[in-house]
C-alpha positions in Angstrom: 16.8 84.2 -90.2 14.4 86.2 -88.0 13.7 84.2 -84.6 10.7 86.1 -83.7 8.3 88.3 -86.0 7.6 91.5 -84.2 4.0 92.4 -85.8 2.7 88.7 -84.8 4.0 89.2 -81.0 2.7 92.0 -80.7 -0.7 90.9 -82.1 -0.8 88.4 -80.2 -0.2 89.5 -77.4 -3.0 91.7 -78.0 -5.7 89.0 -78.2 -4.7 87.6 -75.0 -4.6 90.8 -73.2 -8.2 91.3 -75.2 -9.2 88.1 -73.1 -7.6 89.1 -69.6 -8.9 91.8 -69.6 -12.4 90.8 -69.9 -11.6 87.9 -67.3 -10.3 91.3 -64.9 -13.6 93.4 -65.9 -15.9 90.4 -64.5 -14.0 89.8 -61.3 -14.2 93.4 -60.7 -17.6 93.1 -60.9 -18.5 90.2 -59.1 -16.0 90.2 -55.8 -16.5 91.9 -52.9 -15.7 95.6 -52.6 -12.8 95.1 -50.5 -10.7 94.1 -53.5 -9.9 96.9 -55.6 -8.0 97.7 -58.0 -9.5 95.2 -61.0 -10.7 97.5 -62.7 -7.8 100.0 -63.1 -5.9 96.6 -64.3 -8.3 95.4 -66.8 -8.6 99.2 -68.4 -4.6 99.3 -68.5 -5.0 96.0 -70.4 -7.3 97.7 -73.0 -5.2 100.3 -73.1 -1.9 98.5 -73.6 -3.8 96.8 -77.0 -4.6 99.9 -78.3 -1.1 100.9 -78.0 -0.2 97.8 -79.8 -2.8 98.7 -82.6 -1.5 102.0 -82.8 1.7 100.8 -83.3 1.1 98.5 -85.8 -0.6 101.5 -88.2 2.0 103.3 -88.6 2.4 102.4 -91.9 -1.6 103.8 -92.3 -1.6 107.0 -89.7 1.5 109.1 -90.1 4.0 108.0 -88.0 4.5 110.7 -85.7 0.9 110.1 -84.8 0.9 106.4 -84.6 3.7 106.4 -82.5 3.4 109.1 -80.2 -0.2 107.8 -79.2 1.2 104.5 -79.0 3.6 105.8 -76.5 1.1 107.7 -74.3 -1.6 104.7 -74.4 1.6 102.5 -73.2 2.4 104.9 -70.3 -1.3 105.2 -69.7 -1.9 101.4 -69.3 0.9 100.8 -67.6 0.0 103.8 -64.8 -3.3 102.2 -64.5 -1.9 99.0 -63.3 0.5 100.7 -60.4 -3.3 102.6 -59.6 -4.0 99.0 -59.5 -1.9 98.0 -57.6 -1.9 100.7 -55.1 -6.1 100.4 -54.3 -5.7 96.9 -54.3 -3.3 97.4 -50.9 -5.2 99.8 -50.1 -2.8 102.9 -50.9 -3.9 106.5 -51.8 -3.3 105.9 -56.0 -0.8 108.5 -57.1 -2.6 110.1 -59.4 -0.7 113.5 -59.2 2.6 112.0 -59.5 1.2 109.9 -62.7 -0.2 112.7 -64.1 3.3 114.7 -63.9 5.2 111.8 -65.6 3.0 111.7 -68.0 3.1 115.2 -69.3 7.0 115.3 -68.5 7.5 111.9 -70.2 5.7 112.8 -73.2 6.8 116.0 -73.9 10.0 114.8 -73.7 9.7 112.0 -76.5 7.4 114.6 -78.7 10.6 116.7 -78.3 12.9 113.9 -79.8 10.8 112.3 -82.2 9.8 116.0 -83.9 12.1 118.7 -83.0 15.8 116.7 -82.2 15.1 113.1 -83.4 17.1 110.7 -80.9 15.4 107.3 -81.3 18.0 106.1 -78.0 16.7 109.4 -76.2 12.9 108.5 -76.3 13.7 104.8 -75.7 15.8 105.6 -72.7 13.0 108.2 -71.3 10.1 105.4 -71.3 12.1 103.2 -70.5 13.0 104.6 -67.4 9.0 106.3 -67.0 8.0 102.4 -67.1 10.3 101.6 -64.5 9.5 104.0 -62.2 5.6 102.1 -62.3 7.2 98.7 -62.1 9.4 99.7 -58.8 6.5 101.4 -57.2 4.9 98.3 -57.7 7.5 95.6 -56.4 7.5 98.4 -53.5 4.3 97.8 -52.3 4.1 94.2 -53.1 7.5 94.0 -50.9 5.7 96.0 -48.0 2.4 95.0 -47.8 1.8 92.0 -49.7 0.7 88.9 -48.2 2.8 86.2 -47.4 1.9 83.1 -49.3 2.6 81.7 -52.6 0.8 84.1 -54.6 2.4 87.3 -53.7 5.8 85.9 -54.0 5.0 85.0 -57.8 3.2 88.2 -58.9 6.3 90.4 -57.1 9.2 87.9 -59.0 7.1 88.9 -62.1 6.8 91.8 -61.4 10.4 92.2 -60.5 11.8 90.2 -63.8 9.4 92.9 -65.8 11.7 95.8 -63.7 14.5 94.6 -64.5 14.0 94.4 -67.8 12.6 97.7 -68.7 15.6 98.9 -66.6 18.3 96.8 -68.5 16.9 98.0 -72.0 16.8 101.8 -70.4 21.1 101.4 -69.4 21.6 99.8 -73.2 19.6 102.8 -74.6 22.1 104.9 -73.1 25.1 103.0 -73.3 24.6 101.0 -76.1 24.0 101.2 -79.6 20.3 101.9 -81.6 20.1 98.5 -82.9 20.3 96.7 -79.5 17.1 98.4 -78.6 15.0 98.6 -81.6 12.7 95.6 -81.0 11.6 96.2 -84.8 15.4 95.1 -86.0 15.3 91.8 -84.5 18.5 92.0 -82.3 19.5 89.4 -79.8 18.3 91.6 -76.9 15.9 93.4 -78.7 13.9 89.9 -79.6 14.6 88.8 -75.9 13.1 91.9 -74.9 10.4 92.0 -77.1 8.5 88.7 -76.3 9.5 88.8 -72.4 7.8 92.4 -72.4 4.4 91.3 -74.0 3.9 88.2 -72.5 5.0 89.4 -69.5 2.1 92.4 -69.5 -0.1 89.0 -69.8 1.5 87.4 -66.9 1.5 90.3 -64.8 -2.2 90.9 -65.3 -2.6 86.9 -64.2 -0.1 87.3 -61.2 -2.5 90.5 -60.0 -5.7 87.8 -60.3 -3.6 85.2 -58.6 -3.6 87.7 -55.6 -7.0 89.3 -56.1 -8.0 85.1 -55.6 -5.7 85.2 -52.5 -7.8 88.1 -51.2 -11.4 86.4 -51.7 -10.4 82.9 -50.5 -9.1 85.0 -46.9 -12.4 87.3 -47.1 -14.8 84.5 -47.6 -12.5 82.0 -44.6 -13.3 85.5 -42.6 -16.9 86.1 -43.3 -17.6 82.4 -42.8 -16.4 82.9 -39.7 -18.4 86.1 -38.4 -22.0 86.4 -37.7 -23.3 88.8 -40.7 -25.5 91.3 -38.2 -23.0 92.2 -35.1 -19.9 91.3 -36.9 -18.4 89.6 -34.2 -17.4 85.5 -34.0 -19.9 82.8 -35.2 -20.2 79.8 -33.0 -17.5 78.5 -35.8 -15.5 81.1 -35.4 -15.5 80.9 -31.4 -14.8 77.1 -31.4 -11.5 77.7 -33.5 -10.3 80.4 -31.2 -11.2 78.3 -28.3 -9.0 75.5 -29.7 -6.4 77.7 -30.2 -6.7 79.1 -26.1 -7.1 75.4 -24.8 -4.1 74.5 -26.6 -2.4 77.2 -25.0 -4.1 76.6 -21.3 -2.6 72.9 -22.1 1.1 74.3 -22.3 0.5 77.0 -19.7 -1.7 75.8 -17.4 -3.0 79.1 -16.8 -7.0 79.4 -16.9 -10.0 80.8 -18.4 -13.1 81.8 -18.3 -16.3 81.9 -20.3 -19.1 84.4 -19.7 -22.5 83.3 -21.6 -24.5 86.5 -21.5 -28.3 86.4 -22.6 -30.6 89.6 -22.9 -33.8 89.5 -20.9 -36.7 89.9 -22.4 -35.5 90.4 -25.8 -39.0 88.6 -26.8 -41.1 91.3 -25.8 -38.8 94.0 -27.6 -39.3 92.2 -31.0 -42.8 92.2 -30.2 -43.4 95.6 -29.1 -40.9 97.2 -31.1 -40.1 95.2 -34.0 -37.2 92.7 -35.4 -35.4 95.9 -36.8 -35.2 97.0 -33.8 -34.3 93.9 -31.7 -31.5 93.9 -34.8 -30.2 97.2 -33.2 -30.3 96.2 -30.2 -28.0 93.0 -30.8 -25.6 95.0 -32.4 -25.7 97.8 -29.9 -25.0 95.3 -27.5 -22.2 93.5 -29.6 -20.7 97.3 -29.3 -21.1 97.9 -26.2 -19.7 94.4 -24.8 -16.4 95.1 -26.8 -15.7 97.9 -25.9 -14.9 96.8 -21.9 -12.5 93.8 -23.2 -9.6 93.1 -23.5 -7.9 93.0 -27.3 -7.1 89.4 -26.2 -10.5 88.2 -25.2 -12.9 87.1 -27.4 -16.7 87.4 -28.2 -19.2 85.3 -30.4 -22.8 85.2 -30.8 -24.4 82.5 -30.8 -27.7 83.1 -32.2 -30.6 85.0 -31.2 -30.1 87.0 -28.1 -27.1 84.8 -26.8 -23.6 85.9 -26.8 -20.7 84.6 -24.9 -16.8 85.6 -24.4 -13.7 84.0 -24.0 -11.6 85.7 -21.0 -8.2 84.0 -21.5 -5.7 83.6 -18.2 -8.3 85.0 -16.1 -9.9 83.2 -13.1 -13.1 83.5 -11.8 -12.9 86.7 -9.4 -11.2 88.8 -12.3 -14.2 87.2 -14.4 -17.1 88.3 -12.0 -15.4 92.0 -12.5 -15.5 92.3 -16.3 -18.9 90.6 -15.9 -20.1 93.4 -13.9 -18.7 96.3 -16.0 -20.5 94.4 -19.4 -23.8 94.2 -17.1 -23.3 97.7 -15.8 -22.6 99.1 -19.8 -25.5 97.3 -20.9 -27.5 99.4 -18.5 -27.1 102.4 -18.9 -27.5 105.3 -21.4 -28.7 103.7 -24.8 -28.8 105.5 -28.1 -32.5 108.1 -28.9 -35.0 105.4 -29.6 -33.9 102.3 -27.8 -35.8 100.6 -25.7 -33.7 100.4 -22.0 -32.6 96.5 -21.7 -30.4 94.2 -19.5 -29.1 91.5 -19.5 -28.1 88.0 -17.1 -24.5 86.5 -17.3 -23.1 83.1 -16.3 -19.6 82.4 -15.5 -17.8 79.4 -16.2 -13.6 78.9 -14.8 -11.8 76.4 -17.1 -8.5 75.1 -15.1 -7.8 72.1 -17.1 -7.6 71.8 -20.8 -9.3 68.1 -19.9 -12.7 70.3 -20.3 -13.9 70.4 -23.7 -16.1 73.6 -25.0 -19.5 71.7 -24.7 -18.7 71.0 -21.1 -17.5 74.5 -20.3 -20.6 76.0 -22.2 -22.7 73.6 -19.9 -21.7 75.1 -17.0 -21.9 78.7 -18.1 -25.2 77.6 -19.0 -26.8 76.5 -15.9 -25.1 79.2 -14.4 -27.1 81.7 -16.6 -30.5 80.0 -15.9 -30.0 80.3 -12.4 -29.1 84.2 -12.8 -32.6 84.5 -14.9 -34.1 82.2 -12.3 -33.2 84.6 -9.5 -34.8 87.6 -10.9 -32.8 88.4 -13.8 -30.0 91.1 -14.8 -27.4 89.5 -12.6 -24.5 87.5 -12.5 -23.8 83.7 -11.2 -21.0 81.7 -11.3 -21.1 77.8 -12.5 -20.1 75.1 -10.1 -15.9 73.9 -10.7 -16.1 71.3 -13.2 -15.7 67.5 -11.8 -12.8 65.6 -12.8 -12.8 63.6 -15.6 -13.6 59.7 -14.9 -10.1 58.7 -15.9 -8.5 60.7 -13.1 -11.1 59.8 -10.3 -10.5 56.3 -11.0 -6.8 57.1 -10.4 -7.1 58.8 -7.2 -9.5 56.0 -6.1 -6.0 53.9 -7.0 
């Protein structure tokens, strides 16, 4: 009794890929640009059905025909995918290399389907072409995939499909005809034949698993950045804040906050325009970040009003790296832009018993009395008091 009909697997198989593939085709068209590769995976799909179709008219086409276009749609598809695969993580595809398998691979099963007919040889050759995509892929899911729950199930998928293409290449050698002809119904040959095509169908859902990954972590970034400078949000600053108070509670070592405000930004959007006030936000965005530190941090938070983060750094290191931001923001701007500066105010956090409102307040009243005094200056906030819990206990 036959377990498994070929034709219908196959067919099957085909419908669902049909859908996938279409599912691909609009995520590569609606995500953002960062994730690639969607497309490449969604044409391999279409490709791997016409393969099956092919395959399925031999009986109609003449065989040689039907199967050696079957065989190079197959290899096609399946190249697509490790493309794929390889834009997605932001590879250079291997184009060249595919290429050259392809031809090789090809020739070599025209040469024993037409001239020396070895049914083992061709399976053996794709076979071991397929593998070569497979392991390229579990390569670069292995290297530079993320790690969560998503990569580790498209890689075992992808991993299961290596090994079998692998295991049916070794039989083709070592074994007999019949264990590998997935049209004979053999015990392997019917294992292999339905993990194979469903497998393509899980692959393709194991690569949108990840794509998914991908946009969940871009949009969690972008909700995080302001859109115009591209540096933190106020949401974005109050998490990393968190994170440094945290840390200033196990440490003990301090911080400080600089809250930075450009004078007379007013009269630049007036005179000169929002597009250029916009330019000049995100020249000074620029400009600021390129005298920090890689562990210090910088927000906007709205209009003209930035502020940075200056973790284990007390106030006379602080005044410093105020003064080189003021000093930068001086002096030569790009052809075109109105000249500008800017007033600072800098807050010291030594307890983690300071919230970020009450830091920000300080920093605050410390900028209003540098615009106070004239503008494009710096002043330093006044230490913050004790919280009422302690002063009660050294009045005990």
């Amino acid at each position: 009794m036959t377990l498994l009909d070929p034709s219908t697997i196959i067919l099957m198989s085909a419908l669902m890929g049909g859908a996938m593939s279409v599912v691909l085709f609009a995520a590569d068209r609606s995500f953002p640009a960062e994730i690639r590769g969607l497309g490449h995976w969604a044409v391999g799909l279409l490709l791997l059905i016409a393969a099956a179709v092919l395959f399925n008219l031999r009986g109609v086409l003449p065989p040689a025909l039907a199967l050696l276009s079957a065989n190079s749609m197959l290899l096609w598809g399946l190249g697509l995918s490790m493309v794929g695969t390889e834009r997605f993580y932001h590879r250079p595809p291997s184009w060249r290399a595919f290429h050259l398998v392809w031809g090789l691979g090809m020739s070599a099963i025209a040469c024993w389907l037409l001239v020396w007919p070895d049914f083992q040889a061709r399976v053996a050759v794709f076979s071991f072409l397929v593998f070569g995509f497979y392991a390229r892929q579990v390569q670069l899911i292995w290297r530079y995939g993320e790690r969560h729950f998503s990569t580790r199930f498209f890689g075992a998928l992808m991993l299961f499909q290596t090994l079998a293409v692998l295991l049916r290449g070794c039989l083709a050698l070592f074994g007999s005809a019949t264990s590998v002809d997935l049209m004979r119904g053999g015990p392997f040959a019917s294992f292999y034949l339905a993990t194979a095509n469903f497998m393509v169908l899980l692959l393709a859902v194991g690569f949108m698993t990840v794509a998914t990954r991908r946009l969940q972590s871009i949009l969690e970034l972008r909700s995080t950045l302001d859109p115009l400078t591209c540096v933190l949000n106020r949401r974005g600053f109050a998490d990393i804040y968190g994170k440094e108070r945290a840390q200033l509670r196990r440490a003990a070592r301090g911080m400080t906050l600089l809250s930075i405000d450009l004078d007379f930004f007013k009269q630049i959007n007036d005179q000169y325009g929002h597009a250029m006030g916009d330019r000049v936000l995100v020249h000074v965005a620029a400009t600021v970040g390129k005298t920090l530190r890689e562990s210090d941090h910088m927000a906007r938070f709205g209009g003209e009003e930035f502020v940075v983060l200056l973790p284990d750094t007390g106030v006379e290191r602080a005044i410093g790296a105020a003064e080189r931001i003021r000093v930068a923001l001086r002096g030569p701007h790009p052809e075109g832009m109105p000249a500008y500066t800017v007033s600072i105010g800098v807050a010291c956090q030594q307890s983690a018993a300071e919230d970020l409102d009450g830091l920000l307040m300080r920093a605050d009243a410390a900028l209003y009395r540098a615009k106070a005094n004239g503008r494009d200056r710096i002043e330093v906030a006044e230490p913050a008091s004790p919280p009422a819990s302690m002063l009660h206990a050294i009045r005990a």
